[in-house]
C-alpha positions as a Markdown table, in Angstrom:
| # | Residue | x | y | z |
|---|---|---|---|---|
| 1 | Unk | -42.2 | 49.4 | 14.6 |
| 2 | Unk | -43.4 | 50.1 | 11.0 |
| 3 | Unk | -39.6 | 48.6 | 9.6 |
| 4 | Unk | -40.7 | 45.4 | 11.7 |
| 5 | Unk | -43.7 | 44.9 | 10.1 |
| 6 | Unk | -42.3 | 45.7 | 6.6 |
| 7 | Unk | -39.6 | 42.6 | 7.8 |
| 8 | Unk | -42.5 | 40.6 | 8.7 |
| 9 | Unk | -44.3 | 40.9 | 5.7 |
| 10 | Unk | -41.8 | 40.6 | 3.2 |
| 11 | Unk | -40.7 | 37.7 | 5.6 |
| 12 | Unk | -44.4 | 36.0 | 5.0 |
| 13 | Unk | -44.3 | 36.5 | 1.4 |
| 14 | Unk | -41.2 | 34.7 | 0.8 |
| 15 | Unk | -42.2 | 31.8 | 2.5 |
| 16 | Unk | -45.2 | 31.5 | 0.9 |
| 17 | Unk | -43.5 | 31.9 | -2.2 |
| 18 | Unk | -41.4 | 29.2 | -1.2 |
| 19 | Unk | -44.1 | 27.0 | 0.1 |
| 20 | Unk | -45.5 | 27.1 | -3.9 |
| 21 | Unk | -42.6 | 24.6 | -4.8 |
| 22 | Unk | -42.7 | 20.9 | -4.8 |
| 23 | Unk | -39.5 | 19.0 | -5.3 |
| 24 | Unk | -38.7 | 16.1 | -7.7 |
| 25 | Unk | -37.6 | 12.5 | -6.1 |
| 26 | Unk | -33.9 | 13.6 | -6.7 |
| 27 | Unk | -34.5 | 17.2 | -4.9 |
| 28 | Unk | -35.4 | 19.8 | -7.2 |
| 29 | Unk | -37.2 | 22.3 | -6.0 |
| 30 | Unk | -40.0 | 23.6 | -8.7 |
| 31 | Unk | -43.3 | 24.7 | -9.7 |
| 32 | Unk | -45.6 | 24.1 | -12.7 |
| 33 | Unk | -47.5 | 26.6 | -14.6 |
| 34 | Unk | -50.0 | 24.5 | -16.8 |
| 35 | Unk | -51.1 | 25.2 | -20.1 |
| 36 | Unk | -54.0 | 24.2 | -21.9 |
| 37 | Unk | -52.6 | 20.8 | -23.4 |
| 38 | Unk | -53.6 | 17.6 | -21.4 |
| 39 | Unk | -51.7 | 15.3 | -23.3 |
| 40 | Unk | -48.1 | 14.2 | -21.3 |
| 41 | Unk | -45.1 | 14.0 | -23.1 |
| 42 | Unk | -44.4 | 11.0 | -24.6 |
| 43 | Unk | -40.9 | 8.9 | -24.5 |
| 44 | Unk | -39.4 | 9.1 | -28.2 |
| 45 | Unk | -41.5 | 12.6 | -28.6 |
| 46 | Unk | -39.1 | 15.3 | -30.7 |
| 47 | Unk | -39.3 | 18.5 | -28.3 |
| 48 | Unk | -39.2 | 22.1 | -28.7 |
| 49 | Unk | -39.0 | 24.2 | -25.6 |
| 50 | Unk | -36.8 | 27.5 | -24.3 |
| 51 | Unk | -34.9 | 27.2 | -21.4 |
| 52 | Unk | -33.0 | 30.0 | -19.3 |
| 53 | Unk | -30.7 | 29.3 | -16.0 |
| 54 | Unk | -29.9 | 32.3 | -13.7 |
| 55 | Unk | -27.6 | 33.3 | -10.5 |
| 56 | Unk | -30.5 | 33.9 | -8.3 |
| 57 | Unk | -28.0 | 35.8 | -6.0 |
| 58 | Unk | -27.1 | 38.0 | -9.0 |
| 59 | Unk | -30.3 | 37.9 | -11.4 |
| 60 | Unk | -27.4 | 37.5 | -14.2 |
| 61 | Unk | -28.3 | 35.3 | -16.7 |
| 62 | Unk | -26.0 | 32.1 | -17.3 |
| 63 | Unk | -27.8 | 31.0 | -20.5 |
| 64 | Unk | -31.3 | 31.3 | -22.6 |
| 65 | Unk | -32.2 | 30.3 | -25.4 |
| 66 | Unk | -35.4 | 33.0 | -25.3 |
| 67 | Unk | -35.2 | 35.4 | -27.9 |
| 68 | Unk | -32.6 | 32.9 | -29.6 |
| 69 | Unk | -32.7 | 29.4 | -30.9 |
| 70 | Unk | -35.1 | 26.9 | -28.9 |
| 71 | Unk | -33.8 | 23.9 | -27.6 |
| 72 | Unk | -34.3 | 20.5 | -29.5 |
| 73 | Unk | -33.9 | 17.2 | -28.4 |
| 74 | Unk | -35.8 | 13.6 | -28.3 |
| 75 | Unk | -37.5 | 12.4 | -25.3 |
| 76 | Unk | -35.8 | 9.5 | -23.8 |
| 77 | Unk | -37.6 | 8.3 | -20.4 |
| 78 | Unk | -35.5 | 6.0 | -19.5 |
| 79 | Unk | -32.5 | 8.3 | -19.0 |
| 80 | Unk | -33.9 | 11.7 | -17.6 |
| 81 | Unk | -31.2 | 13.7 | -15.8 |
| 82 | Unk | -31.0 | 13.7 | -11.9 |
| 83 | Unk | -31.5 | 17.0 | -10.3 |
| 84 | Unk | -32.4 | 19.1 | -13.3 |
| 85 | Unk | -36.0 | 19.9 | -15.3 |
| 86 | Unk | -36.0 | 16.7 | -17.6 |
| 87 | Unk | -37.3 | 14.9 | -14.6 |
| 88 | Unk | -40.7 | 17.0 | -15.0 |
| 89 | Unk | -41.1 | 16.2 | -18.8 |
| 90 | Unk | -43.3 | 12.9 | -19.2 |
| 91 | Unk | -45.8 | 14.5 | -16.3 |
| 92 | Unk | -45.6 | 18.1 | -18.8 |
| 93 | Unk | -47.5 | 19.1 | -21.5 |
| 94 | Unk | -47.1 | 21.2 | -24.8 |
| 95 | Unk | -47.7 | 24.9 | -23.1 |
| 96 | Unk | -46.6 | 23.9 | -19.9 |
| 97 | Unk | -44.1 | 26.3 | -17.8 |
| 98 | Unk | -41.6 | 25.0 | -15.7 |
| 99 | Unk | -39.8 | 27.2 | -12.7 |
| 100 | Unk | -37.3 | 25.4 | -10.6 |
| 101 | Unk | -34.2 | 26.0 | -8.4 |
| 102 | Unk | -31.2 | 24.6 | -8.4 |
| 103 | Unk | -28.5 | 24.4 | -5.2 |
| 104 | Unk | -24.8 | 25.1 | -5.9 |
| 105 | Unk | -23.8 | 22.9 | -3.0 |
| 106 | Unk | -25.8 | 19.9 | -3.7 |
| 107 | Unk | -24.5 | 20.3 | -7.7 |
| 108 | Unk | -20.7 | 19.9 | -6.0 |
| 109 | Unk | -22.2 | 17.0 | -4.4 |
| 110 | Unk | -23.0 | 15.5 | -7.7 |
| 111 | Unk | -20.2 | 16.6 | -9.8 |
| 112 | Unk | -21.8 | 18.9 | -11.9 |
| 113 | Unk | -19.6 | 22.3 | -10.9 |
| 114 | Unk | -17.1 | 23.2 | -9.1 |
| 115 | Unk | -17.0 | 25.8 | -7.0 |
| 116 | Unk | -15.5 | 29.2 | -8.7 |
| 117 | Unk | -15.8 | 32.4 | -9.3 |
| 118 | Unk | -18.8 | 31.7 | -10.9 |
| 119 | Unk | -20.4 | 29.1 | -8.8 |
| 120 | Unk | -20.1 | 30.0 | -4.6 |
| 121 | Unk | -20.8 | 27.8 | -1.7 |
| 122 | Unk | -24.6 | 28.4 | -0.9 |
| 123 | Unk | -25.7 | 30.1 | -4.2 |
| 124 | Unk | -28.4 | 28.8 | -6.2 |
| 125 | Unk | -29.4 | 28.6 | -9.6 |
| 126 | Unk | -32.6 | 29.7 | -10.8 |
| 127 | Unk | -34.0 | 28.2 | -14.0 |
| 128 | Unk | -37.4 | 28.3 | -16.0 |
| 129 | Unk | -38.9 | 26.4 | -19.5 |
| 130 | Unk | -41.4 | 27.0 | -21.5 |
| 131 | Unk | -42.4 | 23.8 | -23.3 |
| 132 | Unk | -43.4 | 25.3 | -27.1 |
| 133 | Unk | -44.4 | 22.0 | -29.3 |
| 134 | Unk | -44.1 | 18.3 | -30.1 |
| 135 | Unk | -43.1 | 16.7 | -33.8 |
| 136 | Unk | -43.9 | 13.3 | -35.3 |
| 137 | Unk | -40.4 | 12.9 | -35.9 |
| 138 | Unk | -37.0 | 14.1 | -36.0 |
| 139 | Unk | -37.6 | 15.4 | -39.6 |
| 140 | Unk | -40.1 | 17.4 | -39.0 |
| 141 | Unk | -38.1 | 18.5 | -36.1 |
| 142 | Unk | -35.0 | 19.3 | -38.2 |
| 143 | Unk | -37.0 | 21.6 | -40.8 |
| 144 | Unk | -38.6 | 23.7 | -37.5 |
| 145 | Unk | -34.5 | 24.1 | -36.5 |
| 146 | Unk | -33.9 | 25.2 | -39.6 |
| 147 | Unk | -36.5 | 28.0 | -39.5 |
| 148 | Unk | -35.5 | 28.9 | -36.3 |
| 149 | Unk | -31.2 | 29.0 | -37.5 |
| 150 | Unk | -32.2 | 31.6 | -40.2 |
| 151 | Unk | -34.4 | 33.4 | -38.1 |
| 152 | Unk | -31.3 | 34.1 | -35.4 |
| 153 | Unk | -28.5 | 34.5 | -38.4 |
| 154 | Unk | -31.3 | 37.2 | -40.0 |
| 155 | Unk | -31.5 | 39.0 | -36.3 |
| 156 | Unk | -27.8 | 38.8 | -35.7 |
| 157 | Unk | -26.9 | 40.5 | -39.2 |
| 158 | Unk | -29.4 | 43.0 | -38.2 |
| 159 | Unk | -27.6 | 43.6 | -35.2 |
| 160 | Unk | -24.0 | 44.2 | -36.4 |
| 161 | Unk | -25.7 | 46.2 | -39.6 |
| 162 | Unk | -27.2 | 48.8 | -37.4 |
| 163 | Unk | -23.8 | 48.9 | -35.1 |
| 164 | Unk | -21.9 | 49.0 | -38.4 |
| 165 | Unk | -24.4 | 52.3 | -38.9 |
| 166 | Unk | -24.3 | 53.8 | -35.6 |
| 167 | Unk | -20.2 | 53.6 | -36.1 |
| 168 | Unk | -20.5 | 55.0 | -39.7 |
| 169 | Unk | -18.5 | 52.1 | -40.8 |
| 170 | Unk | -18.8 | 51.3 | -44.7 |
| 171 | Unk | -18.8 | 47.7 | -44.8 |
| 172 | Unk | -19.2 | 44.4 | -47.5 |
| 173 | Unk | -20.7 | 41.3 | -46.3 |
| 174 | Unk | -19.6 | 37.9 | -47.2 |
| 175 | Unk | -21.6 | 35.3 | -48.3 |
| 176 | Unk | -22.9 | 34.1 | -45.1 |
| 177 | Unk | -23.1 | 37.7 | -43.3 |
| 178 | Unk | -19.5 | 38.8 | -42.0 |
| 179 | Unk | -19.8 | 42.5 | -42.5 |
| 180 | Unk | -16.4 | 43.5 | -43.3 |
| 181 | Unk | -14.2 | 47.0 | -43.3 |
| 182 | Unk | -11.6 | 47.2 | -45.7 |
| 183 | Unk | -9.8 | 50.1 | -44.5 |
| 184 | Unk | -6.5 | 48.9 | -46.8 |
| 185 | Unk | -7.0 | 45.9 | -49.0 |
| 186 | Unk | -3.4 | 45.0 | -49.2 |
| 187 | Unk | -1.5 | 43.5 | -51.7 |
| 188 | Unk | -1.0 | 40.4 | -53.4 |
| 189 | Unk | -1.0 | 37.1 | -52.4 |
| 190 | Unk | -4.3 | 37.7 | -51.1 |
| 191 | Unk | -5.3 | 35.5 | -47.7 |
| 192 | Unk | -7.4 | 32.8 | -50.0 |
| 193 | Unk | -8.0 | 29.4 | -49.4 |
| 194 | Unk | -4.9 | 27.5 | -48.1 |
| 195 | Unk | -2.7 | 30.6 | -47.5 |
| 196 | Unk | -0.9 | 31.1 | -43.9 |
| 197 | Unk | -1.6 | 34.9 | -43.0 |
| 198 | Unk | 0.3 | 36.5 | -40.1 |
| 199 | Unk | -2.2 | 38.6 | -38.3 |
| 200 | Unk | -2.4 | 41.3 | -35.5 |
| 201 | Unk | -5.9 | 41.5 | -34.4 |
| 202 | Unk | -7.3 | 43.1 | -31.3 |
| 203 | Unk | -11.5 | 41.3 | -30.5 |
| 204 | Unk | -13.8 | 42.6 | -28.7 |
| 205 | Unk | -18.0 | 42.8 | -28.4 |
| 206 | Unk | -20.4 | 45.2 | -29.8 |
| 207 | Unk | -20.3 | 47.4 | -25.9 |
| 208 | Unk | -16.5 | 48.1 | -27.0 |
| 209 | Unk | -15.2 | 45.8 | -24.2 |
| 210 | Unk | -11.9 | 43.8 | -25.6 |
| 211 | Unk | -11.7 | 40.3 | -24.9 |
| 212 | Unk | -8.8 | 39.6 | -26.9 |
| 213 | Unk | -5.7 | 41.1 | -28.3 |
| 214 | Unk | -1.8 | 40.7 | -29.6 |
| 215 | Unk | -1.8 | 44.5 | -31.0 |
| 216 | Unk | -1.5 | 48.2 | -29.2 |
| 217 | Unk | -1.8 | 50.8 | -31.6 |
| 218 | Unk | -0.7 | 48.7 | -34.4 |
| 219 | Unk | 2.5 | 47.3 | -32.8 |
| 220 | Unk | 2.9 | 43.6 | -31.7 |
| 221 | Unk | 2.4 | 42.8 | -28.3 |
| 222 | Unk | 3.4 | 39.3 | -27.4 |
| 223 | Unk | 2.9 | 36.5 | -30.8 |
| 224 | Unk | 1.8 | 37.1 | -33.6 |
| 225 | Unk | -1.1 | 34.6 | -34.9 |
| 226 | Unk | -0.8 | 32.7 | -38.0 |
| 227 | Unk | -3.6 | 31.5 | -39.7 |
| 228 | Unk | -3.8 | 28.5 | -42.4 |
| 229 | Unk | -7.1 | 29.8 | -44.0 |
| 230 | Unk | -10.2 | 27.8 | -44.9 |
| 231 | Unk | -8.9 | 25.0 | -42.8 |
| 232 | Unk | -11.5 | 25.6 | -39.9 |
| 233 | Unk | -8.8 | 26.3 | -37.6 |
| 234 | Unk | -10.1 | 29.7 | -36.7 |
| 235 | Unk | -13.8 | 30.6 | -36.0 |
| 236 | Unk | -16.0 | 30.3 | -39.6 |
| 237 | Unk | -16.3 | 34.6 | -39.5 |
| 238 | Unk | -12.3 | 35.0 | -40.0 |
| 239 | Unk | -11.6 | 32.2 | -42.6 |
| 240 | Unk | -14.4 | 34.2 | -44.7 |
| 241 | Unk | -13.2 | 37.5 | -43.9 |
| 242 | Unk | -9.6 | 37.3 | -44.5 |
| 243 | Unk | -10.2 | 36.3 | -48.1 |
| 244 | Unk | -10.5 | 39.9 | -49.0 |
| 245 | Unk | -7.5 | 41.1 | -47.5 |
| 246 | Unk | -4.2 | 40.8 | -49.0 |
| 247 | Unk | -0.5 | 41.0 | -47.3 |
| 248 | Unk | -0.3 | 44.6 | -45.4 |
| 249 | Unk | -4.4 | 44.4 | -45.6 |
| 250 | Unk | -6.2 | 46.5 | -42.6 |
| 251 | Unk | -9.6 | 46.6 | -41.7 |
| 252 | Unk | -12.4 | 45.4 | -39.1 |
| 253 | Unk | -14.6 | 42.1 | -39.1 |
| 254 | Unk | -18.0 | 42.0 | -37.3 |
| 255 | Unk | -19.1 | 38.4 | -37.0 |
| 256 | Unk | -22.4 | 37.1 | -36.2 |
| 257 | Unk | -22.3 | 35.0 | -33.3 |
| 258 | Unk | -23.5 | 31.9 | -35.6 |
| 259 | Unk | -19.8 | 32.3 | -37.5 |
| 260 | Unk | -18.1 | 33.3 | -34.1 |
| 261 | Unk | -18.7 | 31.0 | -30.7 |
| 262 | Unk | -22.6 | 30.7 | -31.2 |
| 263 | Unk | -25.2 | 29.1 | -28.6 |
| 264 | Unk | -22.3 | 27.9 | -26.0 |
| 265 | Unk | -20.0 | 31.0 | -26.0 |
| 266 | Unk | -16.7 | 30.2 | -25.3 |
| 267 | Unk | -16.3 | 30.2 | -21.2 |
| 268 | Unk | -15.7 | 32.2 | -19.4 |
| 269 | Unk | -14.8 | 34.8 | -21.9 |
| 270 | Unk | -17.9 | 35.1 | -24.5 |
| 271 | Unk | -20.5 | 34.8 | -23.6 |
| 272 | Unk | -23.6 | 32.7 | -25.8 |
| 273 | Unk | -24.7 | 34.4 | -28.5 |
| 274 | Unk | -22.2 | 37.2 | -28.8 |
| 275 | Unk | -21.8 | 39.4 | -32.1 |
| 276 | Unk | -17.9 | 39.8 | -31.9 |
| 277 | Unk | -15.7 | 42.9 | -34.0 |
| 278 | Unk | -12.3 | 41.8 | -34.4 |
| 279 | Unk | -9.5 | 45.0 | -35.8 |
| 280 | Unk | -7.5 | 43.2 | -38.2 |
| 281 | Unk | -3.5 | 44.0 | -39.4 |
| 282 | Unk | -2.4 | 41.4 | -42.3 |
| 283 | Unk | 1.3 | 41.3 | -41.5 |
| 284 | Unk | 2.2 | 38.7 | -44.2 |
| 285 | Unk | 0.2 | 36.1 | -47.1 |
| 286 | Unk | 2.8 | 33.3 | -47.8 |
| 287 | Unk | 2.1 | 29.3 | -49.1 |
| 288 | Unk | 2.2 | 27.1 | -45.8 |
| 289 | Unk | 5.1 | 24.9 | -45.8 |
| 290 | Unk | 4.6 | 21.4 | -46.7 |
| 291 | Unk | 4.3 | 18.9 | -44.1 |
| 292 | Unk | 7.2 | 16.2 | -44.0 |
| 293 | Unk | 6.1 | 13.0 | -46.0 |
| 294 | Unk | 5.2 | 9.9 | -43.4 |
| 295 | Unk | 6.6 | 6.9 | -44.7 |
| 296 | Unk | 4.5 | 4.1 | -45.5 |
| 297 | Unk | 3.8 | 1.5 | -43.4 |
| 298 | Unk | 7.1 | -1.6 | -43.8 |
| 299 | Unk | 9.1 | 1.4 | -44.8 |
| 300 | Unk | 12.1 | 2.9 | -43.2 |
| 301 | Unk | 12.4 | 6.2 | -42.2 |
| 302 | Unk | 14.7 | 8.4 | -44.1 |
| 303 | Unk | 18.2 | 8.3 | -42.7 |
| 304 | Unk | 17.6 | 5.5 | -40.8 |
| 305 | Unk | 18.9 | 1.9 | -41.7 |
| 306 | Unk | 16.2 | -0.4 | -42.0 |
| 307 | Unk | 15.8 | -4.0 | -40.0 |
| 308 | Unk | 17.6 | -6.7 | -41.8 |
């Protein structure tokens, strides 16, 4: 008797919950929170507001950008998104909090996902936004973003210094705050600028978990990676912490997730925001070979007759 009343109360409860939502004219289920503000959001308005989506099945948290960067963009009303929060925006107001929910199935309808590991028939999505403040433009918008980028690089080099502590690791930073390990420097040619280093390297995140990895116990295990440095073809952390090792150079980078796979992650393997630490083996520092000459346009290419 009493477990029948607990299911009926808990029963009541959640429809009334439910019965709190309204639902936008494309379906979205949600619920406004006002804050004080009674100025609407104006089309062309520069915006500032936090946003976090969630498995409601799960309570794990796709993405937020609370207790990270906010989320910037410019108002455009005459191309709000169908089936997501931007359809609430020129009814909201600075202060304003936004819950909604989001169904998996009727984002297959749309396109949006497919269905995965990730994303299951009859799941939904959970989301909320918290509308912070308005600009006059998009400079004074860009100056607030860049408070708010050195605020998250100072918070993410706090991080990795206080695991680089709690692992007694004696580390160097670089100029834009790789702390790096040099366990053996190596020799010359050192990995500068334009060099191809030949790396084992084993990633993974700050809970020890590895992600990534050509290397057991300092032996190869499938290719190994070479790396033109400074050419952006590797994450921003590596091209700045290979410059201090040279050929037969060992040691251990911890990048902030700014110089690593930042605010998108890299799905589905890292996650947004992620601090990475990357065990490093310089195999061998050698000059890149040149890339064959193209011939100029009209001319023949060499060892072939030309058109007479």
């Amino acid at each position: 008797m009493i477990k029948n009343t607990i299911k009926l109360l808990l029963a009541i409860v959640l429809f009334a919950s439910c019965n709190q939502y309204e639902k936008t004219p494309s379906g979205l289920a949600y619920k406004v929170t006002k804050g004080t503000s009674k100025e609407t959001l104006k089309n062309g308005q520069s915006i500032k507001l936090n946003i976090e989506y969630k498995l409601a099945a799960k309570d794990s948290i796709l993405s937020s950008s609370y207790a990270h960067i906010p989320v910037y963009f410019v108002l455009d009303t005459a191309h709000l998104g169908k089936y997501n929060f931007t359809e609430l925006l020129p009814t909201s107001s600075v202060g304003d909090k936004i819950e909604f929910r989001m169904s998996v199935d009727t984002l297959k309808k749309l396109g949006m996902v497919e269905y995965n590991d990730i994303f299951k028939k009859g799941d939904f999505i959970s989301g909320r936004v918290d509308i912070l403040k308005t600009f006059p433009g998009q400079p004074e918008m860009m100056k607030d973003y860049a408070v708010e980028m050195d605020a998250e690089k100072a918070r993410e080099i706090k991080d990795l210094k206080t695991y680089a502590d709690s692992k007694k690791l004696k580390t160097q930073s670089t100029q834009n705050g790789v702390l790096v390990e040099i366990q053996n420097p190596g020799t010359l040619p050192m990995a500068d600028s334009g060099m191809q280093a030949t790396i084992l390297y084993r990633g993974a995140f700050v809970n020890g978990k590895i992600f990534d990895s050509n290397m057991v116990n300092s032996k190869l295990v499938g290719q190994p990676l070479n790396v033109t440095v400074g050419v952006g073809s590797v994450i921003r952390g590596w091209d700045e912490g290979l410059r201090l090792f040279g050929k037969g150079g060992k040691g251990r980078l911890l990048v902030p997730a700014l110089l690593a796979y930042g605010p998108q992650g890299s799905a589905p393997v890292i996650p947004p925001y992620a601090n990475l630490v990357f065990d490093i083996e310089i195999t061998d520092v050698t000059v890149p070979a040149p890339k064959p000459a193209q011939p100029m346009p009209g001319q023949p290419n060499q060892g072939q007759p030309a058109n007479h």
